[in-house]
C-alpha positions in Angstrom: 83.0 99.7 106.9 85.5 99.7 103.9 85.8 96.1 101.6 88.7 95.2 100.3 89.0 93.0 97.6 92.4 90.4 97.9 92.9 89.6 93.9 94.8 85.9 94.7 95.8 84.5 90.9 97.1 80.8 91.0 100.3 82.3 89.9 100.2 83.9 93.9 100.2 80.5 95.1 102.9 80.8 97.3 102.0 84.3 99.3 98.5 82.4 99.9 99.9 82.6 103.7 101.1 86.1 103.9 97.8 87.4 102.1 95.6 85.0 104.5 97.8 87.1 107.6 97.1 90.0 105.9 93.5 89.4 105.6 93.3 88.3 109.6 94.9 92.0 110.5 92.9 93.5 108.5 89.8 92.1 109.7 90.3 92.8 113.4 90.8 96.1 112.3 87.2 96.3 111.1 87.9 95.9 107.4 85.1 93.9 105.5 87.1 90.9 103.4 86.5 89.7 99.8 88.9 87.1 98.4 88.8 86.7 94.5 90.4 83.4 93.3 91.3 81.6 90.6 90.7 78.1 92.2 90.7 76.5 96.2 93.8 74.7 95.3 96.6 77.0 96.8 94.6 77.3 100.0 94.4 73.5 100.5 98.1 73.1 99.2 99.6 75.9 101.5 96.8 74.5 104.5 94.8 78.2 104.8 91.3 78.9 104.0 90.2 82.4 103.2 87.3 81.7 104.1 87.7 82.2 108.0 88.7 85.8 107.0 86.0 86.8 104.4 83.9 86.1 101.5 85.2 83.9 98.5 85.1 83.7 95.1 86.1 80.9 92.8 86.8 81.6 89.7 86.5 77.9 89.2 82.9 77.3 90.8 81.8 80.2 88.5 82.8 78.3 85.1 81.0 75.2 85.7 78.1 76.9 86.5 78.6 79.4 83.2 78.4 77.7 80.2 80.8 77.7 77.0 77.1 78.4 74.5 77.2 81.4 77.0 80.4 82.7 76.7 80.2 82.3 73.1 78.1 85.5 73.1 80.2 87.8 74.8 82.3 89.8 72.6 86.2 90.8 73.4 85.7 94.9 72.9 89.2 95.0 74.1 92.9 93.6 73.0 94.2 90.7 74.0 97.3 91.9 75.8 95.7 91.0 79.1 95.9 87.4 78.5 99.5 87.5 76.9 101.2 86.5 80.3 98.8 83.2 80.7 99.4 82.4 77.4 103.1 83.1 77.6 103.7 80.7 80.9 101.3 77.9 79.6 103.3 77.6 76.9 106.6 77.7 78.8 105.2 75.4 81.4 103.1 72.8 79.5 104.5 73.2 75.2 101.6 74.0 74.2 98.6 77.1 75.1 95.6 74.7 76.7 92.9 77.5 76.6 90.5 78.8 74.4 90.1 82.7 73.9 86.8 83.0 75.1 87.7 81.4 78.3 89.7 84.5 79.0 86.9 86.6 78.4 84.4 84.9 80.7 87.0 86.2 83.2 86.0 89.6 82.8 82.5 88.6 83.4 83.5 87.2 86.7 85.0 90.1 88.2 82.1 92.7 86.7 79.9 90.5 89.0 82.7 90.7 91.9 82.4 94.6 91.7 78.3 94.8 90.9 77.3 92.6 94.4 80.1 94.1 96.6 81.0 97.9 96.9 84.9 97.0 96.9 86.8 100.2 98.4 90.3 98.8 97.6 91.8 95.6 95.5 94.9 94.0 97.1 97.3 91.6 95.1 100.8 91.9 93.3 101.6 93.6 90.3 99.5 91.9 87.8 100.8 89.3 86.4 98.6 86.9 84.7 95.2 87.5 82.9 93.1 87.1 85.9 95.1 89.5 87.8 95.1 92.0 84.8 91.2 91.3 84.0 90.5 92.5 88.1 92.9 95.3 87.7 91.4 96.4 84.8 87.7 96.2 86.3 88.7 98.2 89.3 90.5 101.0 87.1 87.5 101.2 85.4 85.5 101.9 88.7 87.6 104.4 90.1 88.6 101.7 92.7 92.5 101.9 94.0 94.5 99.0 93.7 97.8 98.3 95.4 100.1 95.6 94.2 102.9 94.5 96.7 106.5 94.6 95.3 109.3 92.8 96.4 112.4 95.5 96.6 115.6 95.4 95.3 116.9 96.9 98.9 116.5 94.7 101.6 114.0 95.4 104.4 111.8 97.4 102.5 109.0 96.6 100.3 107.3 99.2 97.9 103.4 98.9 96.6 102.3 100.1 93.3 99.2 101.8 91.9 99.2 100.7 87.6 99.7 97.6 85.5 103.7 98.6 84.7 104.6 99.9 88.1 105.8 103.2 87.2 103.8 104.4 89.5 103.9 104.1 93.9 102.7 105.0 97.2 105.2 107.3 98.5 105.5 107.4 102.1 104.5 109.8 104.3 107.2 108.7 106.7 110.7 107.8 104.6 112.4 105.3 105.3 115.8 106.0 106.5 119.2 104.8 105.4 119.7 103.0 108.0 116.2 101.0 108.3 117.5 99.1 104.8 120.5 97.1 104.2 122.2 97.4 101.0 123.1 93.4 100.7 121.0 91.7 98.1 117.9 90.4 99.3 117.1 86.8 99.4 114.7 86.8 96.9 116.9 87.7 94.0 119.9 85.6 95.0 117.6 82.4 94.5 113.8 82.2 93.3 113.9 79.0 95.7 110.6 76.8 95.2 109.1 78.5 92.1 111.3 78.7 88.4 114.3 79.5 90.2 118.2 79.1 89.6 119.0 75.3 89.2 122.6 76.0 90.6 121.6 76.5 93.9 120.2 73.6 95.9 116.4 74.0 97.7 117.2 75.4 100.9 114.1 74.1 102.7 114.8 71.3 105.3 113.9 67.8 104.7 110.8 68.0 106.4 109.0 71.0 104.9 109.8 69.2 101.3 108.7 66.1 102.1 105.6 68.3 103.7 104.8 69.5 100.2 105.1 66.6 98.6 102.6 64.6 100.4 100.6 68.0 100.1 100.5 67.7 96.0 99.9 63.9 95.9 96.5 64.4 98.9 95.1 67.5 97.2 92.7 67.0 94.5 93.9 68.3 90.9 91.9 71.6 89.3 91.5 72.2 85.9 92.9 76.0 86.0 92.6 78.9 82.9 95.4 80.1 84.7 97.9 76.7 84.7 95.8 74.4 82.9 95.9 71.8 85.6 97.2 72.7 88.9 98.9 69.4 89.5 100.2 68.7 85.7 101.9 72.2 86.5 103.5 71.7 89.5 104.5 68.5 87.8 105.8 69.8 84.7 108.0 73.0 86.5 109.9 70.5 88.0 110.7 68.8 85.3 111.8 71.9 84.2 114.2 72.3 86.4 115.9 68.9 85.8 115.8 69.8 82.1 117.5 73.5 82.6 120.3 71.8 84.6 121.0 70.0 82.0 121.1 72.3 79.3 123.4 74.6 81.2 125.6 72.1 81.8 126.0 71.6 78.7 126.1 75.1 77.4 129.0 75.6 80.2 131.0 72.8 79.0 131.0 74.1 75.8 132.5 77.3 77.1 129.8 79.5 76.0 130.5 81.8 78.7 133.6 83.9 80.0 134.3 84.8 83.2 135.2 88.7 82.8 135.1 91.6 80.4 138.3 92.4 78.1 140.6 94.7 79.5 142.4 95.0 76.3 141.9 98.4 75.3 140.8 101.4 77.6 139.0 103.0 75.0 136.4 100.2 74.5 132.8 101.2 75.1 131.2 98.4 77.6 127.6 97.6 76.8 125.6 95.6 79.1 122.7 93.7 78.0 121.1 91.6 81.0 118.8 88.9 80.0 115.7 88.7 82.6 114.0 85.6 83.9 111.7 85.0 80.5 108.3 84.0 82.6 108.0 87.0 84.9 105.7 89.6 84.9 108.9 92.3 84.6 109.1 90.7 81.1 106.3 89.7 79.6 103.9 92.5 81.1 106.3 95.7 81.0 108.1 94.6 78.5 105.6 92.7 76.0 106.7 94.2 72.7 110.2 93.3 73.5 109.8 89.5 73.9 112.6 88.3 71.3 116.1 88.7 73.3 118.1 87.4 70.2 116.2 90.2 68.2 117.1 93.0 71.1 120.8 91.5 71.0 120.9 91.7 66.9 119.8 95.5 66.9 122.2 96.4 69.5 125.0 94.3 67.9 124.9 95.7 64.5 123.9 99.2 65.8 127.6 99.5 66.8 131.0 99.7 65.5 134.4 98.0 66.9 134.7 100.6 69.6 132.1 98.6 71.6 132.0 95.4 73.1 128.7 94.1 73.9 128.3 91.6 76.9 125.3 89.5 77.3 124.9 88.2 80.7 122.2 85.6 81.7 119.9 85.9 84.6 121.1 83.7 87.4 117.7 82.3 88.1 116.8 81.7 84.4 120.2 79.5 83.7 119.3 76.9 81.2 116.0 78.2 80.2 117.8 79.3 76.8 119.6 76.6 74.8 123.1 76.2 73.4 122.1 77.2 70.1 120.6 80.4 71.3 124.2 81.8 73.2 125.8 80.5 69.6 123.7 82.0 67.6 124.0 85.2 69.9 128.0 84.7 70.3 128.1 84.9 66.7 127.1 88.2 66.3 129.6 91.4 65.7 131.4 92.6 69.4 129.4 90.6 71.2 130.5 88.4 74.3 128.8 86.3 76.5 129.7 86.7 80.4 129.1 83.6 83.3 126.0 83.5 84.8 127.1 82.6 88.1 130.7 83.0 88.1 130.7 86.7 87.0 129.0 88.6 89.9 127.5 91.4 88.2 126.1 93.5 91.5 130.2 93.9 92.5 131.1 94.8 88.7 128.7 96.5 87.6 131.3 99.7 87.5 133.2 97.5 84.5 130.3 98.9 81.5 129.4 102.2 80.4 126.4 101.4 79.0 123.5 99.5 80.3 120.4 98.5 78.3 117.6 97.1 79.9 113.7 95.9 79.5 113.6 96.6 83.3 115.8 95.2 84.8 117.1 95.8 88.1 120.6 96.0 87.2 119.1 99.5 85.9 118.7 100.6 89.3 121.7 99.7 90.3 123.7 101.4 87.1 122.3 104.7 88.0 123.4 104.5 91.2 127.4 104.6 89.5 126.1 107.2 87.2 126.1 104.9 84.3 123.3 105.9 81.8 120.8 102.9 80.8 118.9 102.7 78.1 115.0 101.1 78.9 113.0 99.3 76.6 110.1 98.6 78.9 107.8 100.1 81.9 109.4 100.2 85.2 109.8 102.0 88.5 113.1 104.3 87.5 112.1 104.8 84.4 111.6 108.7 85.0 114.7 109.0 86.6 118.1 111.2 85.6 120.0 109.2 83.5 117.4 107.2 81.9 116.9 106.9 78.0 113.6 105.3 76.6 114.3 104.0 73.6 111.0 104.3 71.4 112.2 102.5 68.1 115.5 100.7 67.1 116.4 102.3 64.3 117.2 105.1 66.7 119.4 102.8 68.9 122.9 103.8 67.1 122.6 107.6 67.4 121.4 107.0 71.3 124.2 104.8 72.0 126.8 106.6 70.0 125.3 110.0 71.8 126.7 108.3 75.2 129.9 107.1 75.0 132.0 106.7 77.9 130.6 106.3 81.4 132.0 108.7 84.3 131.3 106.4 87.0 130.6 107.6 90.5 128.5 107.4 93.0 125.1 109.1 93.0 123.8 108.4 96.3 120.7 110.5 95.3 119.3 107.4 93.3 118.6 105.5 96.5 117.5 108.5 98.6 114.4 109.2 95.7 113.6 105.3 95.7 113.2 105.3 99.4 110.4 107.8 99.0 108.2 104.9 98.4 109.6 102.4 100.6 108.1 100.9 104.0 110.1 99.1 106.2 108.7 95.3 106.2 109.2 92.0 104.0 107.6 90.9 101.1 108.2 87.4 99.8 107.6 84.2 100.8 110.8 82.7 101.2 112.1 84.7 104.3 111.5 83.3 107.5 110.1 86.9 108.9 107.7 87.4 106.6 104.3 85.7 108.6 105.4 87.0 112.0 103.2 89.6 113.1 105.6 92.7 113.4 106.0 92.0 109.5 102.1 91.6 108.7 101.0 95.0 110.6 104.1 96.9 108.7 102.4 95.1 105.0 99.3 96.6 105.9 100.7 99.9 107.0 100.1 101.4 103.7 96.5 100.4 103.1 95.5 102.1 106.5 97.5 105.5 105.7 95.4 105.5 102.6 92.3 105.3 104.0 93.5 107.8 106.7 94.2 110.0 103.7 97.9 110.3 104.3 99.8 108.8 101.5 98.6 108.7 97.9 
């Protein structure tokens, strides 16, 4: 019988239903069930318990019972990097980083006793995103165990699953998807992040009863003290508050007329440089990207990299509006050639044929360039970052030549972009905020790829 280890971070919190249908499949295929979790708040929250499917671990039950002179011995033989992203959201979140070091550290501990009392065949989560997804994928790279981390795609009705910590690499599928299984509209997900830190412009779309559901859900459930969050319910308290402060500030900003609404068209010489700011507390940024965590530092280099010949435009993410203060698109705006375009108002998927350039930490605004043959320059790790057309940029002092080496962009369409991507597609839905996703046509398609494996087809 193979075990499967489901890695379920607090940051997961709202796939616990998918991965608790996922776990249900699974086992009345014959599959053995581990769950590895932060705490037993998410479960209660979202009204599952893993524990019908499998075997738990709480992360939380295994602190109080090891102590802090304990942990005090263990040495970190390793970097840090792994608990950049906790620290990065607490800080966002709460103002301030709640942890101490060695708490991270105990985490590895944890999982090494996961892996020592179970023979774990596979590990199951998402990309890691936080340290105690990192911390598991690390143990199981370190045992020769496979993991697979479910992505949502950036072409609708299709999901992908990767194998590493940046996902450069996937499963490619024995059985490609076809052009026509996929549509090409944008999917849900990245029109609005809904219920998590999403756009503020767009109100929730969840009917009256489903919030008022999860609002009498947060004030039943009792809090947990989380290394992930801090405290479960302080979090949940303090995004929303977020939310209410972001509106604000973009109002602001807007009034101000930080923003225009469309590129020059004043001379048909001008070089267009696109530089797409990313959603700041997402695992795209501050796990594939981590050395490139400054944006106004990114937007300097590029800015005084080029001459008059360019214009450089400086979009924010739709779902990140307000996140970044008026000062910072002022201080940004002041910079040589550099313009800042509408976050909302300028719909960058239908214009995207308007630059020449595009640089990117990973962005999927990449993806879509290459598709027009426009050539992007990456800073970070992602999926296309082996792809035709693709520079990595290693070290900014070489950003001038690169950019100046490009010049303008024949744009056209390369249809072969999409046709390699859907190599390591499978048809089914991946994200909680589509109605589709729990029924059970979707759940036997998520697991589709963890059976081909283990029937030695896909890789």
């Amino acid at each position: 019988m193979k075990t499967i280890l489901i890695c379920f971070p607090e940051m997961l919190g709202y796939c616990a239903n998918i991965f608790y249908e996922i776990g249900c499949f699974l086992k009345k295929k014959g599959y053995d069930l581990v769950y590895a979790c932060s705490s037993p708040y998410m479960e209660r929250y979202r009204k599952v318990s893993f524990k019908e499917v499998g075997q738990v671990f709480y992360l939380s039950e295994f602190l109080q019972k090891y102590s802090r002179e304990e942990s005090r011995l263990i040495k970190n033989e390793e970097d840090y990097w792994f608990a950049y992203p906790s620290f990065v959201k607490m800080k966002y979140i709460l103002g301030r980083h709640m942890n101490q070091w060695q708490d991270y550290i105990v985490q590895r501990v944890f999982f090494q006793r996961i892996f020592d009392s179970k023979r774990i065949d596979m590990v199951v989560s998402e990309p890691p995103s936080t340290a105690f997804g990192i911390l598991c994928f690390q143990e199981a790279q370190k045992r020769g165990v496979p993991f697979f981390g479910y992505i949502c795609s950036p072409v609708g009705r299709v999901f992908n699953v990767c194998t590493d910590l940046f996902c450069t690499r996937m499963i490619r599928n024995p059985f490609p998807v076809a052009r026509e299984d996929i549509v090409t509209e944008q999917p849900i997900y990245m029109s609005t992040v809904y219920h998590r830190l999403g756009s503020v412009l767009i109100p929730i779309p969840f009917p009256l009863d489903q919030i008022l559901s999860r609002l009498f859900a947060f004030l039943r459930i009792p809090n947990e003290k989380s290394i992930e969050t801090g405290h479960m319910k302080l979090w949940q308290f303090y995004s929303v508050m977020r939310l209410l402060q972001r509106k604000m500030i973009f109002t602001i900003t807007d009034a101000l007329q930080c923003f225009q609404n469309d590129v020059d068209d004043d001379y048909e010489e001008t070089i267009n440089i696109l530089y797409p700011l990313q959603f700041p507390v997402e695992n795209t940024s501050y796990v594939h990207a981590r050395e490139y965590s400054n944006d106004e530092e990114i937007i300097r280099n590029i800015s005084f990299s080029i001459s008059d010949r360019y214009r450089l435009y400086v979009k924010e993410h739709p779902s990140a509006v307000g996140m970044r203060d008026v000062k910072f698109f002022r201080r940004v705006r002041s910079f040589p050639n550099v313009r800042i375009l509408h976050p909302t108002k300028f719909h960058l998927r239908k214009s995207i044929q308007k630059f020449d350039i595009v640089v990117t930490k990973t962005g999927t605004v990449g993806f879509e360039a290459l598709q027009k043959n426009i050539p992007v320059i990456l800073l970070g790790r992602t999926y296309y970052e082996n792809y035709p057309g693709v520079y990595r940029l290693c070290c900014f002092r070489d950003l001038g030549r690169l950019i100046s080496g490009l010049g303008k962009a024949n744009v056209s369409e390369n249809k072969q972009v999409l046709e390699d991507y859907l190599q390591y597609c499978f048809v089914g839905i991946y994200n909680e905020v589509s109605s589709l996703s729990l029924e059970a046509e979707n759940i036997r398609n998520l697991v589709k790829p963890i059976e081909l494996y283990f029937e030695g087809l896909c890789s």
